[in-house]
Backbone as a printed PyTorch tensor [residue, N CA C, xyz], in Angstrom:
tensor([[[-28.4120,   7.8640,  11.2610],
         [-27.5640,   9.0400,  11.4350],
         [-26.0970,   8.6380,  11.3030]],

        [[-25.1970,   9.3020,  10.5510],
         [-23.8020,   9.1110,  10.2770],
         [-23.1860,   9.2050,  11.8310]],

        [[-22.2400,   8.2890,  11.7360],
         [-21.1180,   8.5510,  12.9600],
         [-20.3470,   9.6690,  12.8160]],

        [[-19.5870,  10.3540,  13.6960],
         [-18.4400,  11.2940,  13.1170],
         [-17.2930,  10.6670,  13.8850]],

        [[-16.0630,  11.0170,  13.5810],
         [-14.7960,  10.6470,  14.6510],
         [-14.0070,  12.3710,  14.7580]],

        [[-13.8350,  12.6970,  15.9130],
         [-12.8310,  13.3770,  15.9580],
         [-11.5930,  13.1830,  15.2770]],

        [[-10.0590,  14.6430,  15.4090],
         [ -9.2570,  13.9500,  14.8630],
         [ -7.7770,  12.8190,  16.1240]],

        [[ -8.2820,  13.3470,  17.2540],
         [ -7.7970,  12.4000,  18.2190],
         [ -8.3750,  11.1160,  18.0270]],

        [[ -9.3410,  10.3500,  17.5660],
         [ -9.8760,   9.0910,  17.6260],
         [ -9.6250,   8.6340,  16.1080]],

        [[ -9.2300,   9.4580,  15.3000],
         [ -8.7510,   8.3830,  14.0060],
         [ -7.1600,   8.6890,  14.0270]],

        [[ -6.3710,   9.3580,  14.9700],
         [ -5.1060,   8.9430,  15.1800],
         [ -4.9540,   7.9360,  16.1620]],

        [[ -6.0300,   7.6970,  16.8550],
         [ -5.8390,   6.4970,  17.6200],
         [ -6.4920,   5.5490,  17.0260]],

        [[ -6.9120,   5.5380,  16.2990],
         [ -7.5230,   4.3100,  15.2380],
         [ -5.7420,   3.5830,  14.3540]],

        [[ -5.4670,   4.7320,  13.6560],
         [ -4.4340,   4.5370,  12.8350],
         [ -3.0400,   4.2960,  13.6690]],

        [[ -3.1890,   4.8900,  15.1440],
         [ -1.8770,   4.6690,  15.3390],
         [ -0.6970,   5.8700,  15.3250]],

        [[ -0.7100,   6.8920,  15.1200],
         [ -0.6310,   7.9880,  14.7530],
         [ -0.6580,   9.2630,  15.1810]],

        [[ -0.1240,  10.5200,  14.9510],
         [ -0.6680,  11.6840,  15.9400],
         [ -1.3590,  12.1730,  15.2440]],

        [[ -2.1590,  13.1920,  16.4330],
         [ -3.8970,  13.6580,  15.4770],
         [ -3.0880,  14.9230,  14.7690]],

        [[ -1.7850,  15.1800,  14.6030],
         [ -0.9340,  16.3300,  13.7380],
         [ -1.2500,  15.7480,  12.3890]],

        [[ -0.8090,  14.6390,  12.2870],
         [ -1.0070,  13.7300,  11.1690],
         [ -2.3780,  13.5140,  10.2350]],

        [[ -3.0770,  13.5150,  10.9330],
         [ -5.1500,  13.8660,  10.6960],
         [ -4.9450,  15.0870,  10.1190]],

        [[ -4.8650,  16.1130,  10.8070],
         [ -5.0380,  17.3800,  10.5750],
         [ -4.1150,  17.5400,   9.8260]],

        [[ -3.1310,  17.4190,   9.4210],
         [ -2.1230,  17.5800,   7.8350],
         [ -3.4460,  16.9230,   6.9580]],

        [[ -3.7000,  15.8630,   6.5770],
         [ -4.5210,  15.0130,   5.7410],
         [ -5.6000,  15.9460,   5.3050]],

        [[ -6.2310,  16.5560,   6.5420],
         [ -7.6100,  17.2640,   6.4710],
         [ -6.7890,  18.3380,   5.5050]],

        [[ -6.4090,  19.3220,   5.5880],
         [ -5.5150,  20.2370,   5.2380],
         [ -5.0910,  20.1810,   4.1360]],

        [[ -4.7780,  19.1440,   3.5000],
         [ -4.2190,  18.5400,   2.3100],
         [ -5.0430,  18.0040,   0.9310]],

        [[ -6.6340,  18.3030,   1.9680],
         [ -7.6780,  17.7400,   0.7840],
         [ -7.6740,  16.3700,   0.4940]],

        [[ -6.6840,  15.4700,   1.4240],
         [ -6.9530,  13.7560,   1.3770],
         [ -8.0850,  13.4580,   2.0210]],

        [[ -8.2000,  13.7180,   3.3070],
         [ -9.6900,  13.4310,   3.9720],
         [-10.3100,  14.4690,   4.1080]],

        [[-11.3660,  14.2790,   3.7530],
         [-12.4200,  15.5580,   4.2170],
         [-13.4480,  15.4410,   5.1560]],

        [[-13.3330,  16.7770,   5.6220],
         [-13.5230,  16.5540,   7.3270],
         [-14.3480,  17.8350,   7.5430]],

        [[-15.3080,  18.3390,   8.6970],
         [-16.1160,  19.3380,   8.5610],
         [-15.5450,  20.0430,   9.8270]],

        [[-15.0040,  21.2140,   9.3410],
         [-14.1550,  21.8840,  10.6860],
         [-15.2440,  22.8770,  11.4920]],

        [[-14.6490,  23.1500,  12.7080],
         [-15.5200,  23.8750,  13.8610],
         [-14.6890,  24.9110,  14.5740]],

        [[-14.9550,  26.1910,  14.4750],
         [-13.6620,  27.1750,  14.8840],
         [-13.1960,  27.7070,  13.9390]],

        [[-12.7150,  29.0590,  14.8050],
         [-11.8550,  29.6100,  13.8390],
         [-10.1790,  29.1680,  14.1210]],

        [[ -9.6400,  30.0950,  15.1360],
         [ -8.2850,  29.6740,  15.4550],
         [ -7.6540,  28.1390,  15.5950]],

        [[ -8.5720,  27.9390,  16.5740],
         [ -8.2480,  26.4240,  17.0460],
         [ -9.0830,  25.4000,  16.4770]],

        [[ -8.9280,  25.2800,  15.0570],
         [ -9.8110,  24.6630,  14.4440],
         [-10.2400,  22.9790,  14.7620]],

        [[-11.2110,  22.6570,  15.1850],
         [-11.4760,  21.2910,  15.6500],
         [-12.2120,  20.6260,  14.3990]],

        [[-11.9770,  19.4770,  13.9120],
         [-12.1230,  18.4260,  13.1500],
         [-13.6660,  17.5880,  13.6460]],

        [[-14.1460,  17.0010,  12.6740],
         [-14.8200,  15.9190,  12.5940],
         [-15.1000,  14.9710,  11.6160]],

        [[-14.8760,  14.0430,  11.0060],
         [-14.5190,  12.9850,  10.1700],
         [-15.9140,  12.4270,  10.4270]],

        [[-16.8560,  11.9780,   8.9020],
         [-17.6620,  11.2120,   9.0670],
         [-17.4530,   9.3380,   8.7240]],

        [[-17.7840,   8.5810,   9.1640],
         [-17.6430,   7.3110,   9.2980],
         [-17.3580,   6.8870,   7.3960]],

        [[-18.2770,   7.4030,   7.0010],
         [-18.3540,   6.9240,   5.5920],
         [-17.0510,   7.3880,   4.9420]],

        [[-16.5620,   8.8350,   5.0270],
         [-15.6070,   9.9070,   4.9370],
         [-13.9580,   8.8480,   5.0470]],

        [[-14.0660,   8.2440,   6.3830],
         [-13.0090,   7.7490,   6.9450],
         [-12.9760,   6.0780,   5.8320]],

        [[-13.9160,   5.4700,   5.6980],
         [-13.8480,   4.3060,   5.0510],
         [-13.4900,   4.5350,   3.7700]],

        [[-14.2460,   5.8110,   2.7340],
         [-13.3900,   5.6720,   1.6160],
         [-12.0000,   6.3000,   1.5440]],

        [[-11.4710,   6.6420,   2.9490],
         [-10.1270,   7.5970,   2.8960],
         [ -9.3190,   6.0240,   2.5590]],

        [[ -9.4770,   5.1250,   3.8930],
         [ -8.9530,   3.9980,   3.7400],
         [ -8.7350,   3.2080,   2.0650]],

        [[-10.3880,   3.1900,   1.6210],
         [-10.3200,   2.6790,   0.7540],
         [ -9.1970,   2.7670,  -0.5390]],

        [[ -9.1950,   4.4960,  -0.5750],
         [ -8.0380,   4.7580,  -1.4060],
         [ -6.5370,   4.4120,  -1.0210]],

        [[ -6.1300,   4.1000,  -0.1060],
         [ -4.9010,   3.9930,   0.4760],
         [ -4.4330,   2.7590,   0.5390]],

        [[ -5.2890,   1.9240,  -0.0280],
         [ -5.1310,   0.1420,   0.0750],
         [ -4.4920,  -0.0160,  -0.9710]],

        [[ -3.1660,  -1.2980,  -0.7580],
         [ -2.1710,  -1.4580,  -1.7630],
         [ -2.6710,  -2.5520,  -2.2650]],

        [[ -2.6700,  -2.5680,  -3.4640],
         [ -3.5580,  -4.1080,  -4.6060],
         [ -2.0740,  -5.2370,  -4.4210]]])
């Protein structure tokens, strides 16, 4: 079964505020499976989060 991360736990992964996640999600960089209408809550799957990284790595 896939892991998921909230978006509070991959701004604390990265260091970061979960404003910052949720811009990303929003932006079509990470894709993320939302829950809610108004107060929309996030979930990031493990695999999701590794190729976000992957793209963001400087050669």
């Amino acid at each position: 079964m896939e892991e998921y991360f909230t978006t509070k736990e991959v701004a604390a992964l990265f260091k970061i505020k979960p404003t910052t996640v949720r811009k990303w999600i929003r932006q079509g960089a990470l894709p993320a499976i939302g829950f809610g209408n108004q107060n929309k809550e996030y979930r990031i799957t493990k695999s999701e989060l590794e190729a976000f990284i992957e793209t963001r790595k400087t050669r």
